[in-house]
VEXDREN-2710 file (C-alpha; in Angstrom, 1 decimal):
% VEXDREN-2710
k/r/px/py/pz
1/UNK/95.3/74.1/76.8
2/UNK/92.2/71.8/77.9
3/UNK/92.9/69.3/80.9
4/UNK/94.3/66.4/79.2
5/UNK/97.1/69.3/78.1
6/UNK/96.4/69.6/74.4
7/UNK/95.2/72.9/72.7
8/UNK/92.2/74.5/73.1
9/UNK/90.3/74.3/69.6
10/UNK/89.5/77.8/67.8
11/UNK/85.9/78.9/69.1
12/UNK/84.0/79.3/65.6
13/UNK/82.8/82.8/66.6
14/UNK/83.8/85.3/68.7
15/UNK/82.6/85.7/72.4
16/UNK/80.8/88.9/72.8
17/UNK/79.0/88.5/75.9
18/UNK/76.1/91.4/76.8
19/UNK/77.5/91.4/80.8
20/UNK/79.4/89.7/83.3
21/UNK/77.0/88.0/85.8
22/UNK/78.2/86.6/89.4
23/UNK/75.5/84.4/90.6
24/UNK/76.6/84.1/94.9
25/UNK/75.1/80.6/96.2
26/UNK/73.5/80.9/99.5
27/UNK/71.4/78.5/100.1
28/UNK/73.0/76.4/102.5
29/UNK/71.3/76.1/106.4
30/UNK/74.5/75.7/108.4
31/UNK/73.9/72.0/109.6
32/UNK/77.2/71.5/110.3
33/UNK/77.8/74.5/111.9
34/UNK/75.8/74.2/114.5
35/UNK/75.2/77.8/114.9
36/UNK/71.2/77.8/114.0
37/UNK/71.5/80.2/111.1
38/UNK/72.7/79.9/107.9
39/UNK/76.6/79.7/107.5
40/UNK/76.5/82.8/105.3
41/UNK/75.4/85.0/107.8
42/UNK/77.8/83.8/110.6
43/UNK/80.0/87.2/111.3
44/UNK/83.7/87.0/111.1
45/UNK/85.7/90.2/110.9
46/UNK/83.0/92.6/112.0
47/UNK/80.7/91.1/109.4
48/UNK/78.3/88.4/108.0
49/UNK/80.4/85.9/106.0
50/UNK/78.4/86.6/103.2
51/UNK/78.8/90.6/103.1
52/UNK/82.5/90.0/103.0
53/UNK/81.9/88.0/99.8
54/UNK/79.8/90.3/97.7
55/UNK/82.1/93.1/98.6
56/UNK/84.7/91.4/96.5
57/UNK/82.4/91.0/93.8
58/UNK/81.2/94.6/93.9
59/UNK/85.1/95.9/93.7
60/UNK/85.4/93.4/91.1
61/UNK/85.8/95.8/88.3
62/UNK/85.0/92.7/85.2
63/UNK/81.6/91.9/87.5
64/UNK/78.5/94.1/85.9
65/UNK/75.7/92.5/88.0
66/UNK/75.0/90.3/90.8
67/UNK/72.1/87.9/92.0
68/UNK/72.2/85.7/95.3
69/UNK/70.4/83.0/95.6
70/UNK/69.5/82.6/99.6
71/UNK/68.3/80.3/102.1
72/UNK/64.7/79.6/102.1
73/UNK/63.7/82.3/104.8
74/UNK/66.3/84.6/105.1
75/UNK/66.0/86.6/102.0
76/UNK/64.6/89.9/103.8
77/UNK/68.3/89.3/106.0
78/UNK/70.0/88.8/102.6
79/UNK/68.3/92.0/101.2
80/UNK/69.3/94.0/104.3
81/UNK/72.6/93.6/104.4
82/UNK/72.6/94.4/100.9
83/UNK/70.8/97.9/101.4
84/UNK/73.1/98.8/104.3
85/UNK/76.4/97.9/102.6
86/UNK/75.3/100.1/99.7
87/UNK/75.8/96.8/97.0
88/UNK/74.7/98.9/93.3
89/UNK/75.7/95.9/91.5
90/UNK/72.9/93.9/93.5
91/UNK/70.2/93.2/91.2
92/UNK/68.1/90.5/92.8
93/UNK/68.4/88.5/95.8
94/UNK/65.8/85.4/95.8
95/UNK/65.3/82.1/97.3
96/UNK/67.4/79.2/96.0
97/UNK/66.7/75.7/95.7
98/UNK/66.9/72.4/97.3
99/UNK/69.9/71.5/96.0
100/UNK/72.8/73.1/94.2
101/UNK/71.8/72.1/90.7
102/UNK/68.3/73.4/91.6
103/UNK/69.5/76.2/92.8
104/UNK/71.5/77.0/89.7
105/UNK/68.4/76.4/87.4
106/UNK/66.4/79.6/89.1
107/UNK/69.7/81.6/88.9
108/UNK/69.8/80.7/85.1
109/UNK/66.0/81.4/84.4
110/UNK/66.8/85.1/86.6
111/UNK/69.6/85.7/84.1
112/UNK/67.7/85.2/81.4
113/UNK/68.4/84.4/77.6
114/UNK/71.2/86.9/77.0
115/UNK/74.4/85.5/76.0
116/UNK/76.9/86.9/79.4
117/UNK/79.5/85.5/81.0
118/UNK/78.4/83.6/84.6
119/UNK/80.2/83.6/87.3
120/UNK/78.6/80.8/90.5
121/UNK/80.1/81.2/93.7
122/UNK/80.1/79.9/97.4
123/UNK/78.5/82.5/99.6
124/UNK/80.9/81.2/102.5
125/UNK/84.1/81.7/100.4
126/UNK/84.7/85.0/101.4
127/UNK/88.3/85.0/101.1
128/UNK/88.3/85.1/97.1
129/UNK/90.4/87.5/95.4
130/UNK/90.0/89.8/92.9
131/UNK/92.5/88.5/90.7
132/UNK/90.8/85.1/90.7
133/UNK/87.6/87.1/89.6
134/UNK/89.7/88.4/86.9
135/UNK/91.2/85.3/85.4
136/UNK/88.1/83.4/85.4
137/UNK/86.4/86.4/83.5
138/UNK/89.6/86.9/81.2
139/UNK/89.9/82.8/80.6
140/UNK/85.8/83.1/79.4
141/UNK/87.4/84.9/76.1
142/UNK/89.1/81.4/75.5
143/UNK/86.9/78.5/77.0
144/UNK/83.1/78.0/77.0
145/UNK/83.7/76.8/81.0
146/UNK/86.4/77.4/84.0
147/UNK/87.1/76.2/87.1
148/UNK/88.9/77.0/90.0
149/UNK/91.9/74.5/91.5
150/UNK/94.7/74.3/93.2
151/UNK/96.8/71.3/93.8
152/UNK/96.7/68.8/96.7
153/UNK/98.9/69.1/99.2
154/UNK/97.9/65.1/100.6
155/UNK/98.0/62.5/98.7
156/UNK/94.4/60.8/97.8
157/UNK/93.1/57.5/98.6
158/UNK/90.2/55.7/97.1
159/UNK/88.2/53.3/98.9
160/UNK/85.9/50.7/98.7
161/UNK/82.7/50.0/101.1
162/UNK/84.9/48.6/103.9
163/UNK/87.2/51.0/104.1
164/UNK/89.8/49.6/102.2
165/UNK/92.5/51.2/100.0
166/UNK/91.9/50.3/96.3
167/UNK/93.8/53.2/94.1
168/UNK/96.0/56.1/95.4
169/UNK/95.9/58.5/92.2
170/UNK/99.1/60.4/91.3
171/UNK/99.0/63.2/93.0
172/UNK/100.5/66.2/90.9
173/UNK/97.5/65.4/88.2
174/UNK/95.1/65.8/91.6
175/UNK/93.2/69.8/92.0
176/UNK/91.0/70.6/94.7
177/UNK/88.1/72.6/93.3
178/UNK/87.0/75.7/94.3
179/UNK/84.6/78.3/93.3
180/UNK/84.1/80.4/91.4
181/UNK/82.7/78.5/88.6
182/UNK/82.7/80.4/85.0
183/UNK/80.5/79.7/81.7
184/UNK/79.5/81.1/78.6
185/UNK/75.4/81.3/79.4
186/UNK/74.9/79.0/76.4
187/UNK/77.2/76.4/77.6
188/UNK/75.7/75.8/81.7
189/UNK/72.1/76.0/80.3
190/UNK/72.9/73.5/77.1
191/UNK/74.6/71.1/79.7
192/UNK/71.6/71.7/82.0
193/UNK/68.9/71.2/79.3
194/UNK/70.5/67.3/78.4
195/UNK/71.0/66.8/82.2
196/UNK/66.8/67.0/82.8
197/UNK/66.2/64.3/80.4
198/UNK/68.5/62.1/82.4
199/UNK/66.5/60.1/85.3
200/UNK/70.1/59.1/86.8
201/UNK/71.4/63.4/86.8
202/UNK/73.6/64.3/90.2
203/UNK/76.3/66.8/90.3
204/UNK/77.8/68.4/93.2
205/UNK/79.1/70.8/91.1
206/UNK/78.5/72.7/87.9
207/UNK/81.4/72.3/85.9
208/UNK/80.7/68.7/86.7
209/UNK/77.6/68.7/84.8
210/UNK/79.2/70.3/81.7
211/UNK/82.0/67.5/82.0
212/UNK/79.0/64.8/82.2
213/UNK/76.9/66.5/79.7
214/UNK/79.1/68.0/77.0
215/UNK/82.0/65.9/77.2
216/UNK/84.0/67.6/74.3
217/UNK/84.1/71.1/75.8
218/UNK/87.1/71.7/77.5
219/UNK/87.3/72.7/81.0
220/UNK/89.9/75.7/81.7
221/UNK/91.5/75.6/85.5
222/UNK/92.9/78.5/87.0
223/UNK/94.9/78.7/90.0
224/UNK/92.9/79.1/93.3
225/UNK/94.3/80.3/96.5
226/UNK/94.4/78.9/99.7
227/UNK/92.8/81.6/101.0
228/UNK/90.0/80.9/99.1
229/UNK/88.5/78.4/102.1
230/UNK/84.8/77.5/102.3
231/UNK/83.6/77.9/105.8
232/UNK/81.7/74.4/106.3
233/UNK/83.1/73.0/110.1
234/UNK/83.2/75.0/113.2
235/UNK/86.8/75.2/113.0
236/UNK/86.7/77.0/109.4
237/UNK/84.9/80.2/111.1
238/UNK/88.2/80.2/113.4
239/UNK/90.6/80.0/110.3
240/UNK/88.4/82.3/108.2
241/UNK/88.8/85.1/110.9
242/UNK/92.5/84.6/111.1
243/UNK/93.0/85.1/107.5
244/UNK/91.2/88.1/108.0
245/UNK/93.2/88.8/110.2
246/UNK/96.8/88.0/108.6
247/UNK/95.5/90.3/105.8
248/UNK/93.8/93.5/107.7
249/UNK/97.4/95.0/108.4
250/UNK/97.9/95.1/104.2
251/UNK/94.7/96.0/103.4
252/UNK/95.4/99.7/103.3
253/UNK/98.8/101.3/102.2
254/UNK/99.3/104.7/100.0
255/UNK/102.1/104.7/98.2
256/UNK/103.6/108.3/99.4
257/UNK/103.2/111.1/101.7
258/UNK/101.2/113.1/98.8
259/UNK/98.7/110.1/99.1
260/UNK/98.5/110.5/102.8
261/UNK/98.1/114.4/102.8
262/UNK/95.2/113.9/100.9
263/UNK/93.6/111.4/103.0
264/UNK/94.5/113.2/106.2
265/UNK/94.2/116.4/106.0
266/UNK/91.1/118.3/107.2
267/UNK/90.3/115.1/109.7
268/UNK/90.4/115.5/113.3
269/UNK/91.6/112.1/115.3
270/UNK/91.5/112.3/119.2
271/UNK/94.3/110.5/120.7
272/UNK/93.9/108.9/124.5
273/UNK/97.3/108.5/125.5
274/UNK/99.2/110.2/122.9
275/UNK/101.9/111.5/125.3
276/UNK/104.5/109.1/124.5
277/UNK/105.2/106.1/123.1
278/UNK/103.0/104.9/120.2
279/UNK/100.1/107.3/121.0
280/UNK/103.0/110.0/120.3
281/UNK/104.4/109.0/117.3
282/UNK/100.7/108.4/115.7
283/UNK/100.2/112.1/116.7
284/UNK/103.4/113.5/115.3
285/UNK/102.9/111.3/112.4
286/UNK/99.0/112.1/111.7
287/UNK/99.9/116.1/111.8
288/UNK/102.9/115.7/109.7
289/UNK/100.2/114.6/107.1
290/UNK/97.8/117.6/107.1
291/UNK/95.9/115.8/110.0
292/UNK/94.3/118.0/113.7
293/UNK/95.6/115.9/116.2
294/UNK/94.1/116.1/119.6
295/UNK/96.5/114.4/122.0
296/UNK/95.2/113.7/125.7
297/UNK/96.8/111.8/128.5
298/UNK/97.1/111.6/132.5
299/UNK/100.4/113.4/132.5
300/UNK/100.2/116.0/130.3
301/UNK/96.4/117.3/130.4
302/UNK/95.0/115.5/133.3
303/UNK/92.6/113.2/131.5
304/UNK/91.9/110.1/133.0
305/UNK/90.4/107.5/130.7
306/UNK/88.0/106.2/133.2
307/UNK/86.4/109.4/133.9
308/UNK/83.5/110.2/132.2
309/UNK/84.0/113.7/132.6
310/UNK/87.4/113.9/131.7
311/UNK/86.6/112.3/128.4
312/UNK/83.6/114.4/127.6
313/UNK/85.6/117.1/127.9
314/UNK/88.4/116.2/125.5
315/UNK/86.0/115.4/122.9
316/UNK/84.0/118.7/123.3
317/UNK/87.6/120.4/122.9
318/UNK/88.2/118.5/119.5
319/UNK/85.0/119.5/118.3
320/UNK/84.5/122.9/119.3
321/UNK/87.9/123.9/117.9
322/UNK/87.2/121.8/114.3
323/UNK/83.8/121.0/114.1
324/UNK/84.0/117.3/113.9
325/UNK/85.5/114.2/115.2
326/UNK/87.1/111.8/112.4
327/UNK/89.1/109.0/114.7
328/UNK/89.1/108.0/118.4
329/UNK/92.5/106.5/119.4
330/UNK/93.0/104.8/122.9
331/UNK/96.2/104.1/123.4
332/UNK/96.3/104.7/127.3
333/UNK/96.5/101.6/129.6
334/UNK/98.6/100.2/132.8
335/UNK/100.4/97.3/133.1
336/UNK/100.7/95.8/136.9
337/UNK/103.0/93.2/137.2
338/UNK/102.4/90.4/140.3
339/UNK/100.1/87.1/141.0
340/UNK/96.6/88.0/141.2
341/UNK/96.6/86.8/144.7
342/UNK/98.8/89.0/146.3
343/UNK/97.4/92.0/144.7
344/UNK/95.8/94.8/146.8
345/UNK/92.0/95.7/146.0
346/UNK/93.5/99.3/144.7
347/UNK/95.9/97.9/142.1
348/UNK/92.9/95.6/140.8
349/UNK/90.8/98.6/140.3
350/UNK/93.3/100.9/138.6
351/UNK/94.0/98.1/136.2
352/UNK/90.7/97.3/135.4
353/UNK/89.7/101.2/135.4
354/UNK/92.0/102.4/133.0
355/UNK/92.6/99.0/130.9
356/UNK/89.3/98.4/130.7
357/UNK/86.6/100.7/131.7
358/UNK/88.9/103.7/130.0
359/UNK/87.9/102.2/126.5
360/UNK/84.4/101.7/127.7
361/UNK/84.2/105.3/128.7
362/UNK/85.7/106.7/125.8
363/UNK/83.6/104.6/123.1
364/UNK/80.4/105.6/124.8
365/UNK/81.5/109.3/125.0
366/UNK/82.7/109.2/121.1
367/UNK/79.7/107.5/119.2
368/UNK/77.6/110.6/119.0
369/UNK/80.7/112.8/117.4
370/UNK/81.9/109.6/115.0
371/UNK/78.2/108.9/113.9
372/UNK/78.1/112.6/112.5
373/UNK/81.7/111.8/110.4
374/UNK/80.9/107.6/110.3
375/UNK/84.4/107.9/111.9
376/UNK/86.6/104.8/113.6
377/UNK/87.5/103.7/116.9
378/UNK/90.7/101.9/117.0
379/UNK/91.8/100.1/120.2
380/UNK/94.6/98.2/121.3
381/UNK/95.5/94.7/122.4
382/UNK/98.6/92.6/122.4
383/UNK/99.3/88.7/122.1
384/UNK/98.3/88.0/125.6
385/UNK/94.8/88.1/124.6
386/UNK/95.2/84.6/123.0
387/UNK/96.3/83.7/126.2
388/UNK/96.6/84.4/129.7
389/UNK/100.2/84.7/131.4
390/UNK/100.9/84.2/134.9
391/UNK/101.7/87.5/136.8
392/UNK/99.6/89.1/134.2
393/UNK/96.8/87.8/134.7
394/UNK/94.8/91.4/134.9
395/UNK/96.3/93.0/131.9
396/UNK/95.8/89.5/129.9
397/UNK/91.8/89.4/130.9
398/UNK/91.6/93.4/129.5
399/UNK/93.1/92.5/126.5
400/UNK/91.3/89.8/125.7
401/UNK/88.4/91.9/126.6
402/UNK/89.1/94.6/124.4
403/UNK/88.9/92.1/121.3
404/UNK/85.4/91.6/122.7
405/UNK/84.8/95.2/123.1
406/UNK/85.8/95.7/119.3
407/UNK/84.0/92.7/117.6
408/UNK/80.8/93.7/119.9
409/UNK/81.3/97.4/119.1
410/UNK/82.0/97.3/114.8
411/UNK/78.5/94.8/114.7
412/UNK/76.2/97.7/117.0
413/UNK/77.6/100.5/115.2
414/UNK/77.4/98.8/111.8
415/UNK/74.4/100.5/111.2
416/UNK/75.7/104.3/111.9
417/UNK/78.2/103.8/109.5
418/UNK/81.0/103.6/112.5
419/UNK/83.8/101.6/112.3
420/UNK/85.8/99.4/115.3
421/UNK/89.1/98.1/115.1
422/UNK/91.8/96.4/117.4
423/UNK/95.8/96.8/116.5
424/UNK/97.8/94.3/118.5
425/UNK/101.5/95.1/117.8
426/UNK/104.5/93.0/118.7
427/UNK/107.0/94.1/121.6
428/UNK/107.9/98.0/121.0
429/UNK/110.6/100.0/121.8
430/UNK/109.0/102.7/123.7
431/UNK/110.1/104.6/127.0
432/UNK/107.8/102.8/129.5
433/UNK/109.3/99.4/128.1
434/UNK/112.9/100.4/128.6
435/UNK/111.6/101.2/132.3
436/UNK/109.6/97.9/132.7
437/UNK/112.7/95.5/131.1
438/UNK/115.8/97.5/130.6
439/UNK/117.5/97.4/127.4
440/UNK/117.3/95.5/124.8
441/UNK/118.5/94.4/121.2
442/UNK/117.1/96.7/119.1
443/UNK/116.4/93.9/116.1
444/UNK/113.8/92.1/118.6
445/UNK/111.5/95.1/118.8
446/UNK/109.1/97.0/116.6
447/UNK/109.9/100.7/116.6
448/UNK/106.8/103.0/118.0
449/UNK/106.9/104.5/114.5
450/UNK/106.0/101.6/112.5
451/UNK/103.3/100.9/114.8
452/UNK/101.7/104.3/114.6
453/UNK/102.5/104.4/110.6
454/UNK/100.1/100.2/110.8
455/UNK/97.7/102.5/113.5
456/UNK/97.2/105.1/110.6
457/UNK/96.6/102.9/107.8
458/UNK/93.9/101.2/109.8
459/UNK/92.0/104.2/110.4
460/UNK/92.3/105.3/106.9
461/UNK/91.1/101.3/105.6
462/UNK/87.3/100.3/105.3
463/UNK/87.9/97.5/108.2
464/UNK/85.8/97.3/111.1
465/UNK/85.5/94.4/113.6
466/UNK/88.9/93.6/113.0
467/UNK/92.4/92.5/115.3
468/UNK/95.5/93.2/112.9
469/UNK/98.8/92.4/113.9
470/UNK/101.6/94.2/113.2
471/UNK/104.8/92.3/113.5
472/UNK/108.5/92.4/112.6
473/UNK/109.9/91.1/109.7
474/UNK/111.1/87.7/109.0
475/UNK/114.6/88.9/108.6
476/UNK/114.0/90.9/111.6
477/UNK/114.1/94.4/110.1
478/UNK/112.6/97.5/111.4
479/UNK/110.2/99.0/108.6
480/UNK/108.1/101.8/108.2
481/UNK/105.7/100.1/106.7
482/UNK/103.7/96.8/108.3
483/UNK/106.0/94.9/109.1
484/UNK/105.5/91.1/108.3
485/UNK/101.8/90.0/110.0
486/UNK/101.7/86.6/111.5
487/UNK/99.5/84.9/114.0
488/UNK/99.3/86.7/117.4
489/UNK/101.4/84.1/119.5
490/UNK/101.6/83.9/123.6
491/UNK/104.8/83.3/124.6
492/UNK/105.8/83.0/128.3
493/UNK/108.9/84.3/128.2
494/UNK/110.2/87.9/128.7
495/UNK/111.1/88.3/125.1
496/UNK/107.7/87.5/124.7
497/UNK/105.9/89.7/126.3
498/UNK/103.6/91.9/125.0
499/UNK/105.2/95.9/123.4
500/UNK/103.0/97.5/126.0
501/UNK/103.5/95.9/129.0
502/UNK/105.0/98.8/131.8
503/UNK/105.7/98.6/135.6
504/UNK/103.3/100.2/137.9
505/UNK/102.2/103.5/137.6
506/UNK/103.2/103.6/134.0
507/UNK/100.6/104.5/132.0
508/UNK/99.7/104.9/128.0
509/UNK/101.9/103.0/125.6
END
């Protein structure tokens, strides 16, 4: 069907493209950002905006080749995230142009004459999916040119130089466009060929110059997402990385236990507080699947997170007993409970020892052994990070500066290959909790299990620089796998409060 609803006519011959091209559009400067760089290179999730983009073209089984077009002086930045991500399907990364339309032009004369199927994309939409890849390719079999939509959810107002209402279009025949942006070769470089004899051409958009230029080919529109978000405004780096985020905890699920046996088993995974708790559950859980599982903690082998020494030496008994160190887990932390005030100089330093400086220890101590196996460390967090709570204030400042630790961490070691990530689960029902609170309904709290099974398919995903939140269903059902992931919320009341929050001298979750 074209727009206007009626059929599509017969194409005359049959498509048979040479290749599938994606052409990502780079150029912009990041005015209205703020940030001084280009908007593509702007990390969320561990990684520049534009890294996460090509990595969904590279999966992108119907994509054969791709060529960015980049801002004018940061093609050597372009090119080296390229090499270091590994991007085979990277053919050419050059300079765009001053605008969009001239930009498209070079990527046309890089393609060449060859009849292919081209795909133009937003560098700083990095939340595209694969299956919108897919239907735009698959929808090229049909229609010379396709866009990307999906429907407005406020209605549209058209105004006149005052500022004055003078047409509200029907909004269920309104689309916002997105990219990508598909043609048959012939058909973008026949619409761009008329456009150059025209003094008056401007487009903002390439499907708008085949609708100016070749006015009786029809137009196919898919259904976008909104995911599928271009990061423009300040505020769209925040909701970027909290789609990231909302998706991490599903990016990476086998379907069995065979699936995980093969994954697991010959790795070695350290544990820092794996006496109890979560840290126990991942360890029982990780071994079950073929896994060496190293558990350490203050009760049971006399390590102490903070110490230097103590942490050398687990990691030296890992290795020397398997050769090689896979995954760091720190699961070990302390939870005082009282206003900051009134808080001896002792209690500070044991929270800030083992909350904080533990993780610092051990992710100085572990680098050398995960560089050799371009491992993962995975910390934890919980919903206090987002915000402080009174009589927490200590355990709410770690937290949040564990997120830090993680996002700072996954962007140094990007370049050895090792990977940083943050799990911030719901309230769990764990020993130290029924000691902190007593009690409580069972359907308000993660079990330890499903946030050890989330902890596990995290270390066995490609994320890094990553928080993923692990969170009970909506109907408040306990399950083994993730449970439903929403935005990390800080309540302020008990039921709020964070799964590994203990009462002194309770240590590890």
């Amino acid at each position: 069907m074209t727009q206007d609803g009626t059929p599509a006519p017969a194409a005359t011959a049959p498509w048979r493209p040479s290749r599938t091209v994606a052409v990502i559009l780079a150029g912009g400067t990041g005015v209205r950002l703020g940030l001084g760089i280009p908007k593509q290179l702007v990390k969320i999730a561990g990684k520049p905006i534009i890294e996460h983009t090509l990595a969904v073209f590279e999966a992108a089984p119907e994509i054969d080749e791709i060529i960015v077009l980049m801002a004018a002086g940061h093609v050597p930045d372009a090119e080296r995230i390229v090499e270091r991500a590994g991007f085979r399907k990277v053919t050419t990364v050059v300079e765009g142009g001053d605008t969009r339309n001239a930009t498209t032009r070079l990527a046309l004369d890089v393609i060449g004459p060859d009849d292919c199927n081209i795909l133009f994309h937003d560098a700083v939409r990095p939340l595209v999916s694969g299956r919108i890849i897919r239907e735009c390719v698959n929808a090229l079999w049909t229609y010379a040119a396709v866009d990307v939509a999906i429907p407005s959810a406020d209605t549209i107002i058209q105004v006149d130089a005052d500022d004055c209402i003078t047409d509200i279009p029907v909004r269920s025949r309104l689309r916002r466009g997105q990219t990508p942006q598909a043609f048959r070769s012939g058909t973008i470089r026949e619409a761009y060929r008329r456009a150059a004899d025209d003094p008056d051409f401007a487009a903002t958009d390439d499907c708008g110059v085949v609708l100016r230029y070749l006015p009786d080919t029809p137009i196919k529109v898919i259904d976008g997402a909104d995911e599928n978000i271009k990061v423009t405004h300040p505020v769209d780096v925040h909701l970027a990385d909290k789609l990231f985020q909302l998706a991490a905890a599903k990016a990476y699920r086998l379907a069995d236990h065979r699936g995980y046996t093969e994954e697991l088993t010959g790795r070695t995974i350290v544990v820092f507080g794996g006496s109890y708790g979560i840290g126990q559950e991942l360890t029982e859980l990780a071994r079950g699947f073929g896994a060496r599982v190293f558990p350490f903690s203050r009760s049971t082998t006399g390590t102490h997170v903070e110490r230097p020494e103590d942490v050398e030496a687990a990691l030296k008994t890992a290795f020397a007993a398997t050769g090689r160190v896979d995954h760091v887990v720190v699961t070990a932390g302390v939870l005082e409970k009282g206003e900051l005030a009134g808080m001896d100089p002792e209690t500070i330093d044991r929270v800030l020892q083992v909350n904080f400086l533990g993780p610092v220890t051990v992710a100085r101590a572990a680098l050398p052994y995960l560089r050799q196996t371009r491992g993962q460390l995975l910390l934890y967090t919980s919903s206090s990070y987002t915000r402080g709570r009174a009589r927490y204030a200590l355990y709410s400042a770690t937290k949040a500066a564990l997120v830090n630790l993680t996002q700072a961490l996954a962007d140094e070691w990007a370049e050895c290959g090792v990977r940083v990530n943050c799990v911030n689960p719901e309230r769990t029902a764990t020993p130290m909790r029924t000691r902190a609170f007593g009690e409580e309904p069972a359907h308000t709290l993660l079990s330890a299990e499903t946030v050890a099974r989330a902890s596990l398919d995290v270390l066995l995903s490609g994320l890094t620089g990553q928080v993923i939140d692990v969170r009970r269903s909506a109907d408040g059902a306990d399950a083994v796998e993730p449970a439903a992931v929403v935005p990390a919320q800080a309540g302020v009341e008990r039921g709020d409060q964070p799964a590994d929050q203990v009462g002194a001298e309770q240590y590890a979750w």
